[in-house]
C-alpha positions as CSV (number, residue, x, y, z in Angstrom):
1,X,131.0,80.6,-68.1
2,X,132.2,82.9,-65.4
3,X,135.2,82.2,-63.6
4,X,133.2,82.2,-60.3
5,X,131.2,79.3,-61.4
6,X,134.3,77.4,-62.2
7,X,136.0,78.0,-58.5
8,X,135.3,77.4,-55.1
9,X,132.7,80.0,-53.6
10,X,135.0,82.5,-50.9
11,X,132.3,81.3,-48.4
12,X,133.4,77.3,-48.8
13,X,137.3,78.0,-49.4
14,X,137.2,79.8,-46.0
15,X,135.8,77.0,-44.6
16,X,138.5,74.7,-46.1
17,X,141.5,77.0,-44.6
18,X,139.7,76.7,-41.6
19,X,139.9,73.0,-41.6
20,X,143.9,73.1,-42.8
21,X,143.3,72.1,-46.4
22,X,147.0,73.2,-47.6
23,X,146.2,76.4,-49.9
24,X,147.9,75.4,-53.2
25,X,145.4,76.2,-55.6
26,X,145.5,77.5,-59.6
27,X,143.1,80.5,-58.4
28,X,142.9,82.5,-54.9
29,X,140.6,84.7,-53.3
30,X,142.1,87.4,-52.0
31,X,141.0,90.9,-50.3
32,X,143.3,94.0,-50.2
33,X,141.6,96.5,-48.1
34,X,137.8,96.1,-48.4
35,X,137.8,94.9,-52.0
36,X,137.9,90.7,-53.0
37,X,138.9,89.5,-56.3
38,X,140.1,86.0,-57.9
39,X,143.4,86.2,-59.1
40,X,145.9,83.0,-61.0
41,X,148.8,82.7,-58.6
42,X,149.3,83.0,-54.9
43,X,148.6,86.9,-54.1
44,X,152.2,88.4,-52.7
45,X,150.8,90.4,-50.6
46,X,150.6,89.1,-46.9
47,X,149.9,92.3,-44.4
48,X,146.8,92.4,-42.0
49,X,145.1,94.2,-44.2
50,X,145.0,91.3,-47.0
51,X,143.8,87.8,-47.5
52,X,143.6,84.9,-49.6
53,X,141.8,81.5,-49.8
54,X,142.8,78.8,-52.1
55,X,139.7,79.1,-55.2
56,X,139.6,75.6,-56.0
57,X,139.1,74.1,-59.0
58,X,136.4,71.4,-60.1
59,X,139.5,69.1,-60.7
60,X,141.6,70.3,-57.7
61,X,138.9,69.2,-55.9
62,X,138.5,65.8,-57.8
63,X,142.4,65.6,-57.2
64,X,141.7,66.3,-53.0
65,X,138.7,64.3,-52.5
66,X,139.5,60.4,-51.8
67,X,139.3,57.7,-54.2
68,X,135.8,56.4,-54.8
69,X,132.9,55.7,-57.0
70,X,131.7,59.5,-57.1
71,X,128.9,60.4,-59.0
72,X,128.4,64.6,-59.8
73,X,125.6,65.6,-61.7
74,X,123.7,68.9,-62.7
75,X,119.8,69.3,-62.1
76,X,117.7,72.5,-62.9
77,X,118.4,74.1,-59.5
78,X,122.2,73.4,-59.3
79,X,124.7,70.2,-58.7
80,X,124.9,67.3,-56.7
81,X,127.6,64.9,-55.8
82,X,127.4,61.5,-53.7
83,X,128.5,58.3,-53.3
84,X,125.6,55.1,-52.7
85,X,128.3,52.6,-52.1
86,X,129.1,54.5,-48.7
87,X,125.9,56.0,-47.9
88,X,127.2,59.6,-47.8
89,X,124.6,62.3,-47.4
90,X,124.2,63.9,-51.1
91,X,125.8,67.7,-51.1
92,X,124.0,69.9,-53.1
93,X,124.9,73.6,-54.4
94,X,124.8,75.8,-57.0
95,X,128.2,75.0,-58.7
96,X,129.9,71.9,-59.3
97,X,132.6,73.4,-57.2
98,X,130.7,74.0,-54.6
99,X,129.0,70.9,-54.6
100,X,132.3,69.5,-54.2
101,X,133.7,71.6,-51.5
102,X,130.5,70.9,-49.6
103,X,131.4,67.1,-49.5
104,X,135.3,67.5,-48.8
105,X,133.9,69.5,-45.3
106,X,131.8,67.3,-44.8
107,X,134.6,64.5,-44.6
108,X,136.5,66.3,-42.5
109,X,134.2,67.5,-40.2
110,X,133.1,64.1,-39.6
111,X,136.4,62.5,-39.6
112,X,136.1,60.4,-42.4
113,X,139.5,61.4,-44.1
């Protein structure tokens, strides 16, 4: 399995930064220049013309994410994660991660945590 299955899509851990999820993470994106990579650590490298988003983890995640009955599971056309008990909307994506990241914004968009 790719590394980029296992993390965070850059797309979804910018929009976590933007909501001030603290970026301490295993894994970062980062861009130096025009080029973006995943790198293990923190990149040291802070100048305008680099940045990084914390590339969460599955477990991360699992680890941000409030206490509750969650229930993730994989179908043919990606993942899904909800909770009946408090009639959340199902998030859907193509990674676990993802599917994840998807409900953590949409907890904090909506206030919920």
């Amino acid at each position: 399995m790719k590394l980029e299955d296992q993390v965070v899509s850059l797309e979804l851990a910018k929009k976590l930064k933007e909501l001030k999820v603290k970026q301490e993470s295993l894994w970062y994106h980062y861009r130096i220049g025009d080029k973006w990579g995943i790198k293990l650590t923190k990149p040291t490298i802070e100048n305008e013309h680099s940045e990084f988003y914390s590339a969460f983890t599955v477990s991360e995640l699992g680890e941000i994410l409030p206490e509750t009955n969650w229930q993730t599971y994989r179908e043919k056309k990606g993942w899904i994660i909800t909770d009946h008990q408090i009639n959340l909307p199902t998030q859907k994506a193509d990674t676990e991660a993802d599917a994840r990241a998807k409900m953590l914004i949409y907890l904090l968009e909506n206030k919920l945590i």
